[in-house]
N, C-alpha and C positions, 0 to 999 in steps of 0.2 A: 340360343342363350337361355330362352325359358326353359329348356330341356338341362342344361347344366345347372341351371338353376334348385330344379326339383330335385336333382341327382342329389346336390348338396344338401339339400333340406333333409331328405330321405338318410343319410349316412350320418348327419349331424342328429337323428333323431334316434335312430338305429343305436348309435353309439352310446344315446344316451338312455335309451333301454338296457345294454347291455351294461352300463356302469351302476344301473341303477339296482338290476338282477346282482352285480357283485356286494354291492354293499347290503340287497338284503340276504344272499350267502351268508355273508361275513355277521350281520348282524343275527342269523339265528344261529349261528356256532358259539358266538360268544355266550347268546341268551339258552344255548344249549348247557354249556360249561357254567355259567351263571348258576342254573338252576338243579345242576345234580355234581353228587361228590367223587372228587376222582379218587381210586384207590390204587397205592401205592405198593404192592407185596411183594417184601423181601424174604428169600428163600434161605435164611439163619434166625437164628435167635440174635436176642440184645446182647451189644458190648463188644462186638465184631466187627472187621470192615467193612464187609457190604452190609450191615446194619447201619454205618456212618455214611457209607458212601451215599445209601439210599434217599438217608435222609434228608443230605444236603441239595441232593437234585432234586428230591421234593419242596425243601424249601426256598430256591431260587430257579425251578423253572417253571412255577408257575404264572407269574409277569410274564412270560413270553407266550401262555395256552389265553387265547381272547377268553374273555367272561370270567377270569383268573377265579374257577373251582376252589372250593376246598379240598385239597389232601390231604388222605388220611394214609398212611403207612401203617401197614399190618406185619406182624414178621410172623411167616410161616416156614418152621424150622421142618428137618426130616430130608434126611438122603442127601446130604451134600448137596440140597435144591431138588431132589428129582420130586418132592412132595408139592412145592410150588410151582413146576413146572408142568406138573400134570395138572394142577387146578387150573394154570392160564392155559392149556390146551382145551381142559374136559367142559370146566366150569364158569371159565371167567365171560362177565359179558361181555358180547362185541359192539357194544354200541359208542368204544371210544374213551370209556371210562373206567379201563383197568389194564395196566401195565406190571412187568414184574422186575425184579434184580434179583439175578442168580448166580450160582458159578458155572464156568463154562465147561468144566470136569462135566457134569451134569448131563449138560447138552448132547457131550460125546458117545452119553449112553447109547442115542440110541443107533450112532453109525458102530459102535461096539457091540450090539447086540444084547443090551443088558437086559436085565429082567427089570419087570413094572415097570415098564416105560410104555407112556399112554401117547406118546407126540411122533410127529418127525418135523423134526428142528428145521426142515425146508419150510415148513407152510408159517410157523410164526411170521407175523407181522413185525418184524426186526427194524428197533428205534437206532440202535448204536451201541459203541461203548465208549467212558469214558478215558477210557486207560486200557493199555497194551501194558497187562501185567508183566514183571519177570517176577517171578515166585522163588524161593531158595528152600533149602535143607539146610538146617543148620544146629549143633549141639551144643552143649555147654562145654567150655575148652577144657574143663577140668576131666573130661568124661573120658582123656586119653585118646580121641579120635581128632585127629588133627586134618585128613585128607580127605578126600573120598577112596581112594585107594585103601587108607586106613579101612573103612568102611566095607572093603573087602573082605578083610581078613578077620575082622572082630565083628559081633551081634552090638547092632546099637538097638534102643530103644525110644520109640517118635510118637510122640502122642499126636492124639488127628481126633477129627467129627466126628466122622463116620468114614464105613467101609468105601464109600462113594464118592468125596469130598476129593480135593487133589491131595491133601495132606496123608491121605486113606488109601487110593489110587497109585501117586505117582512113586514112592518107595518102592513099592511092589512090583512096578512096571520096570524100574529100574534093577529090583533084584533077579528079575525073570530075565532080564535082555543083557544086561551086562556084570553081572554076578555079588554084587554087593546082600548085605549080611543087615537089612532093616528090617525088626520085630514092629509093627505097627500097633499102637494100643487105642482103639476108639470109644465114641460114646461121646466126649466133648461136649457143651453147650454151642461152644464157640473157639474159636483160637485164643479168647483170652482166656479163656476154662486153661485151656491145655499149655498154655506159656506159667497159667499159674504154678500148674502142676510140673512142668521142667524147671521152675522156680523153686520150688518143694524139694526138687532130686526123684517123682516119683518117675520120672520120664528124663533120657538123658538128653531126647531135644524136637524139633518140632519138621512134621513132615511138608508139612507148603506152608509159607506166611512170604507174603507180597515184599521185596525190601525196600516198598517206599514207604512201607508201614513199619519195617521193624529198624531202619536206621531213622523215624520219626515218632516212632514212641517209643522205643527203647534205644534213646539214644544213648545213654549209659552203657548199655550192652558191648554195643560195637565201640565208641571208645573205651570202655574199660577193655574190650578182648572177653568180655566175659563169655562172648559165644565165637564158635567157627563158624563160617559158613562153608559151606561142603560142594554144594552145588544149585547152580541157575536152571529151574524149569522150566527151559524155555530153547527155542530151537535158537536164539540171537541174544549177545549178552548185555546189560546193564554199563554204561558208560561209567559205571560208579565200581565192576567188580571185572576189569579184564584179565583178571589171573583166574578168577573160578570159572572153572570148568563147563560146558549143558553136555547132556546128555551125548547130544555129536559129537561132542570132541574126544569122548568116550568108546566111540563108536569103533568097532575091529572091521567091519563090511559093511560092501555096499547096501547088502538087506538089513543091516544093522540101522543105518542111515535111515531109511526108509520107513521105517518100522518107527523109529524115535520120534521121526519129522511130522509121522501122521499124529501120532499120539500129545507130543509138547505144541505142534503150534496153533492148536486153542487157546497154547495163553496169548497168542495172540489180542483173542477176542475180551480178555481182560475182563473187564466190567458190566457186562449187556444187560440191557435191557431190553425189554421185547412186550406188544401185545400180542392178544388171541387171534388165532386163525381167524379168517373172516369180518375181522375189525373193519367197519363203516370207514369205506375208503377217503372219504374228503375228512371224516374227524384224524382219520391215522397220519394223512398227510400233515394237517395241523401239531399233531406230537411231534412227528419228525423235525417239521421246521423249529418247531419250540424247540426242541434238543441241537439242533444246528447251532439256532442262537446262542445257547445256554455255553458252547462249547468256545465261545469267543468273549464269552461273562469274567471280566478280571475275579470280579465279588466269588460268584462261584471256586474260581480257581483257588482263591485266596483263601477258601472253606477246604477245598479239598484236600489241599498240601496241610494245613492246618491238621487234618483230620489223617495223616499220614499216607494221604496217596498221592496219586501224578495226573494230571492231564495233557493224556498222549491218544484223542478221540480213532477212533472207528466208525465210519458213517454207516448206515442200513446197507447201503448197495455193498460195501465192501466186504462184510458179513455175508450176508449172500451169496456175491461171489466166491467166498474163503468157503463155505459151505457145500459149493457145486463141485467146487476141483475138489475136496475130500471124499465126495457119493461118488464120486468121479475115478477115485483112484484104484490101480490094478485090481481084480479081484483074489488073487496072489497074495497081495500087501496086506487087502482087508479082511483075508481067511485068518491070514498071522497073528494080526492084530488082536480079532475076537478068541482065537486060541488063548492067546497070552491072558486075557481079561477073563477066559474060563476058567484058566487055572487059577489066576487069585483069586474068583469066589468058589472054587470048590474048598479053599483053605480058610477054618473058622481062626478068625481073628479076636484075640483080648477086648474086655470090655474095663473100660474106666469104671471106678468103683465113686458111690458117690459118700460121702462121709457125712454125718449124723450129729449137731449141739442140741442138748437136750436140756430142757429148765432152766432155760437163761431167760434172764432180764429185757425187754424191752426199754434203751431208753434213750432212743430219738427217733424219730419217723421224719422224713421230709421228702415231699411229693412236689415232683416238676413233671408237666405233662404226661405223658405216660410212664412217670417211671416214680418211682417209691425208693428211695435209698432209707434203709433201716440200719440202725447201731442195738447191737444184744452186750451185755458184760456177761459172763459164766462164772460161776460157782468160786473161779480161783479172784474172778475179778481182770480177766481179761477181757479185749475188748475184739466185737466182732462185727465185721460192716457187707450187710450185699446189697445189691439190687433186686428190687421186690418188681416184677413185669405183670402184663399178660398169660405169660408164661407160667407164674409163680400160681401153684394149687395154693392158695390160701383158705383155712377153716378158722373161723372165732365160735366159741365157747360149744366145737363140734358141728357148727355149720357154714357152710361154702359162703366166700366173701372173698371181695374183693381187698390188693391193697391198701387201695385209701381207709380201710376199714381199721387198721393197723393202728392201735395208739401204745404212746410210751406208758409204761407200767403194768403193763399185757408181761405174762410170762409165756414161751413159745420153744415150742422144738423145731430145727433148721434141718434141712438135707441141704450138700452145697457141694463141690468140687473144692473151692478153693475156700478163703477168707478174703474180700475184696469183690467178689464176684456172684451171680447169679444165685441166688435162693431158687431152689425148685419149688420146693414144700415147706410153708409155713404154718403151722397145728399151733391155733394161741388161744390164752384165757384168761 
């Protein structure tokens, strides 16, 4: 009896060591996150979707990370992502406290073979995603292209990011494999650069934009008709578009299939987010759970539909997974594939031109967080409105400054894409 006795004493105490080791785990994780700032890096410029989407999983998943950090979100534009994706492979630190949001075109670089690609997209420490994108093609109706089959027979014109982006990418992929007639024109800030510009007529329509984003901020669009949609990015269709066409249904052969299936079902992976290789395995576990949680957050959800997307998550494992059976796939499949993606960048593609207001008036500035929204009038007395970022080279009276530096009755010359949208360069005095 004295011997059960001890046993129990022994395991009641035991237990109570190891309860005690979890709570200070737990407590220097949180006094971890407590005491340094998480960094957020989105691989676009401002006024895009994964600019929003970012920022919204920034701003409600931190209540779920113990020691609830400050986040700070950085947008690091360049390559459809491949710029931000080499800094979370090359640069970013692994101590827990840097995560990125990219597009998944990006990632594909490098089972494609691309050039500058610093990563293999097996080793990230992969959070999730929040959305299993379908992406569309879609024109202005007026532009005489009604089909995709249309789109065989006539040259359309699609503005996109860049050569890398899927807006840049998937046209092309599509003119290679199953004969369609897209001129791709890049350079873009963002997709809202390039909707400006299909807005304008300089572009007759836009190469990938997500359609929980374009039937939730342009909903005008699609009820007025003002645009087709042409075709779903995607290897499975949208519950909202079962007449348009993906790629497969396109498809003449079985290597046709094949070839399609590797290439579109990255949208699968929709939204990822990801840390650096080597990320401190008990803080990365901590991310993951936070984004579990985050994925079951009404509040979030109720942002991100807001903000025109969907929550339709992708857990880590299943990324992974999706990841293995494409390293995985015939070497047949994957020679094809890298062909195809040769020959679109052996082909120089058009650059977006960016246009020029020159001695206009300053005369409003107003500054929320990071972002500078500025009003110019010009010469005839019209009125012109961007956003002033990070991004934005600002100079006063010839020397470098920030936008808060920005005051009304300053006179300034603008480089921009659009009117509504991103100031590159601001020159004021």
């Amino acid at each position: 009896m004295k011997t059960a006795k001890s046993l129990a004493f022994a395991l009641a105490c035991a237990g109570g060591v190891f309860a005690a080791a979890d709570t200070a785990s737990a407590d220097a994780i949180a006094d971890f996150y407590k005491e340094n700032r998480f960094n957020l890096v989105i691989g676009y410029s401002p006024g895009g979707g994964f600019d929003r989407g970012g920022r919204i999983v920034a701003k409600h998943i931190v209540q779920y990370i113990p020691g609830q950090p400050t986040i700070v979100t950085q947008n690091m534009p360049g390559g459809g992502s491949m710029r931000a994706l080499n800094w979370l492979y090359v640069k970013a630190p692994k101590d827990g406290t840097a995560m990125a949001h990219f597009h998944p075109a990006a990632v594909r670089e490098d089972l494609m073979g691309g050039t500058g690609v610093e990563f293999d997209a097996r080793k990230f420490y992969w959070i999730g995603s929040y959305n299993r994108d379908r992406a569309v093609t879609f024109v202005r109706s007026d532009s005489g292209i009604k089909t995709i089959q249309d789109a065989m027979k006539k040259e359309v014109v699609l503005g996109a990011t860049s050569p890398r982006s899927g807006g840049g990418v998937y046209p092309r992929v599509v003119n290679a494999i199953l004969g369609t007639k897209f001129k791709v024109i890049v350079g873009y800030g963002s997709t809202g650069e390039s909707t400006l510009a299909m807005e304008r007529g300089e572009v007759q329509g836009i190469g990938s934009w997500t359609w929980s984003q374009l039937k939730v901020r342009q909903a005008d669009w699609v009820k007025n008709k003002f645009v087709n949609v042409l075709l779903q990015l995607s290897v499975s269709k949208h519950r909202d578009l079962p007449d348009v066409p993906t790629p497969l249904d396109l498809a003449t052969s079985d290597e046709q299939r094949k070839l399609l299936h590797m290439i579109f079902v990255w949208q699968d992976m929709g939204r990822p987010l990801a840390m650096p290789p080597g990320t401190d395995p008990v803080r990365g576990k901590v991310i993951r759970a936070a984004f579990d949680k985050l994925m079951t957050d009404k509040a979030f959800e109720k942002d991100i539909i807001k903000g025109g997307l969907e929550v339709d998550p992708m857990g880590a494992a299943e990324v992974d997974d999706l990841l293995a059976k494409l390293y995985a796939l015939p070497k047949a499949t994957l020679d094809r594939g890298r062909t195809v993606y040769a020959d679109m960048r052996s082909s120089k593609l058009s650059e977006a031109t960016k246009k020029k207001l020159s001695g206009a008036k300053l005369v409003k500035v107003a500054t929320k967080g990071s972002r500078t929204k500025i009003e110019l009038k010009d010469n005839s007395g019209k009125s012109w409105k961007f956003n002033a970022t990070r991004r934005t080279k600002v100079k006063v009276g010839g020397g470098k400054a920030k936008p808060t530096a920005l005051k009304a009755g300053m006179t300034c010359d603008v480089t921009f894409f659009g009117n509504g949208g991103l100031a590159y360069n601001a020159n004021c005095k």
